[in-house]
Phi, psi and omega in degrees: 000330184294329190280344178256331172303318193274331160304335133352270186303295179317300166306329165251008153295308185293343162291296180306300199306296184288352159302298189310321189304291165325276198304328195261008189258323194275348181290295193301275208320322197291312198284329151317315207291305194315317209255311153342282217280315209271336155305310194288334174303292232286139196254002171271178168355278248087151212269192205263356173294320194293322186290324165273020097356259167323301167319282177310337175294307228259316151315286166318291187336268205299343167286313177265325164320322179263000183288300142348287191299302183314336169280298147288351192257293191284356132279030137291302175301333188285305159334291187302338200258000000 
């Protein structure tokens, strides 16, 4: 009986995990857009909201581009295994 509950439970933990995933990636990407649209108005340097703006977009970004791979390269392995 534990065994089909815990596979359950394991899937809508992982169902959860990638929701939080979506939601805090679709977060990132608004806050690059943000940092993006308000460097490009601005006719100085930049400013300094645009520029930690841009840094975190730019974190999120390169944080789920390896996250990704990392995601996919193990269920590739799991598949092959």
């Amino acid at each position: 009986m534990s065994g089909p509950f815990s596979k359950r439970l394991g899937e809508v933990l992982a169902h959860v995990q990638d929701l939080f995933d979506t939601v805090i990636h679709l977060g990132i990407k608004r806050v690059s857009e943000s940092g993006k649209r308000s460097d490009s108005t601005e006719k100085e340097k930049g400013s300094r909201p645009g520029r930690i703006l841009r840094f975190f977009g730019e974190v999120g970004d390169s944080y789920f581009k390896k996250y990704g791979d990392i995601k996919s390269g193990k269920s590739e392995e799991e598949e092959d295994g």
